[in-house]
C-alpha positions as a Markdown table, in Angstrom:
| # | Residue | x | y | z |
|---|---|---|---|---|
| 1 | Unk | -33.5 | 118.8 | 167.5 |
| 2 | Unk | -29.9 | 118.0 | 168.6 |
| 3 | Unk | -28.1 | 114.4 | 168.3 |
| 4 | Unk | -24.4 | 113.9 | 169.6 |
| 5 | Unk | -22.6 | 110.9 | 169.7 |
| 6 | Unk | -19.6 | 111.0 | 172.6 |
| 7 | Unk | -16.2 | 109.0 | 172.2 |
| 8 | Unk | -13.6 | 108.8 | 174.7 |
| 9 | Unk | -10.1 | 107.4 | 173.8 |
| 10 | Unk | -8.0 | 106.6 | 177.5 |
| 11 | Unk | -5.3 | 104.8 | 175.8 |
| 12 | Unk | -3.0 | 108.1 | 174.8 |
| 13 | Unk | 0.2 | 106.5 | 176.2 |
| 14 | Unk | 1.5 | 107.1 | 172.5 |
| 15 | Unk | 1.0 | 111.5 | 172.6 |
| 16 | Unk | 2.0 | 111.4 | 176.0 |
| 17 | Unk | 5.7 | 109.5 | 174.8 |
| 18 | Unk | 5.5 | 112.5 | 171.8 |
| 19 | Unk | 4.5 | 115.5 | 174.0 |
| 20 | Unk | 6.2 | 114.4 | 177.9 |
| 21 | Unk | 4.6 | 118.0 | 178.8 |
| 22 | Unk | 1.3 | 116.4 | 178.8 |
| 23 | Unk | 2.5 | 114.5 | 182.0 |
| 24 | Unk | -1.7 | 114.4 | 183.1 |
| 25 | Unk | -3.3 | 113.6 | 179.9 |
| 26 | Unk | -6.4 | 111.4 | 180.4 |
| 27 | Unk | -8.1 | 111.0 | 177.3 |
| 28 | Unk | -9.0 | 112.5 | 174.1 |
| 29 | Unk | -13.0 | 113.0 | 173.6 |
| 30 | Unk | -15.0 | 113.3 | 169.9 |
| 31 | Unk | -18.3 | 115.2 | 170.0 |
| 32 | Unk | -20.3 | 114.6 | 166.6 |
| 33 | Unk | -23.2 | 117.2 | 166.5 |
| 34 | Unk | -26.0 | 116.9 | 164.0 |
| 35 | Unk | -28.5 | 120.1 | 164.4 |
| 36 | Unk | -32.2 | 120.4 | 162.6 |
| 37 | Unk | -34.1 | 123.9 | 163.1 |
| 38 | Unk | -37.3 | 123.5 | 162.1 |
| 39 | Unk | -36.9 | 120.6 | 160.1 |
| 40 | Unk | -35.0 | 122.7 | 157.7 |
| 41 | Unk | -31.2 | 123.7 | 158.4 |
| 42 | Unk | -28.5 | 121.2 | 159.4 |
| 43 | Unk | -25.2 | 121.2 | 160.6 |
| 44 | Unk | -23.0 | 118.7 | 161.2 |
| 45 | Unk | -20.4 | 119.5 | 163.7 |
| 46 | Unk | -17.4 | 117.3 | 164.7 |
| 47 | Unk | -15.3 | 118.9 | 167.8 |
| 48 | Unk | -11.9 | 117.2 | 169.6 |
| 49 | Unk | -10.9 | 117.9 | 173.0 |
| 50 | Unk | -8.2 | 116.9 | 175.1 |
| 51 | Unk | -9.0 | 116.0 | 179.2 |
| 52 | Unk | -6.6 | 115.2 | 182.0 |
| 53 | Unk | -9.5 | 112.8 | 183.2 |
| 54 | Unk | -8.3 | 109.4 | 183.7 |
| 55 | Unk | -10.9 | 106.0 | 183.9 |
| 56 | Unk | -13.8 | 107.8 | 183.3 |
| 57 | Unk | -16.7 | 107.2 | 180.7 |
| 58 | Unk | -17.7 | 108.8 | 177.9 |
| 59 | Unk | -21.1 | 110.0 | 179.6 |
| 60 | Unk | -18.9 | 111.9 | 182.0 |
| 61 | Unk | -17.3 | 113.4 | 179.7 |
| 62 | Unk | -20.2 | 114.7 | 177.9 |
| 63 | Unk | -21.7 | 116.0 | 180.9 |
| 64 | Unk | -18.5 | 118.2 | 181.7 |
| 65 | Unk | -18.1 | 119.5 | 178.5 |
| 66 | Unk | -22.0 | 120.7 | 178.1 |
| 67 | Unk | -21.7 | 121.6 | 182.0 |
| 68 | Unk | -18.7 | 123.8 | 180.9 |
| 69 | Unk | -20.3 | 125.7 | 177.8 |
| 70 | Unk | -23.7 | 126.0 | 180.0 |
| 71 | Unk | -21.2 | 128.2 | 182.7 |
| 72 | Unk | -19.4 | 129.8 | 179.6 |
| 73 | Unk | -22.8 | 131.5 | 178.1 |
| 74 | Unk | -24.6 | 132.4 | 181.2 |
| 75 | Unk | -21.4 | 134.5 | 181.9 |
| 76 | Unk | -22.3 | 136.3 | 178.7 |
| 77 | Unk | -25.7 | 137.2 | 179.3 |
């Protein structure tokens, strides 16, 4: 069993004044993962990412960034 909890931050106006490179920045996301296996093993997992997407939700987000690692491991197999 998997639970994440999704966070979306759209007011970055602050890194965009200390990094004027990051001219498109949107948002910065938080993904808290908290994995059980068989009732057994947990991990606790908390992962940052950085998105160009402006006025969107959290639940967007999410959807994008699973959509994205979905894409990323079929290409493996």
């Amino acid at each position: 069993m998997e639970q994440r909890q999704v966070w979306l931050v759209n007011d970055v106006d602050w890194l965009k004044e200390r990094h004027p490179q990051w001219k498109t920045l949107g948002g910065i996301t938080v993904v808290e993962s908290h994995r059980e296996v068989k009732g057994k093993a947990e991990t606790y997992e908390r992962r940052y990412y950085i998105t160009n997407h402006q006025a969107r939700t959290a639940q967007f987000i999410a959807y994008a960034i699973r959509n994205h690692w979905h894409i990323e491991s079929k290409l493996h197999w």
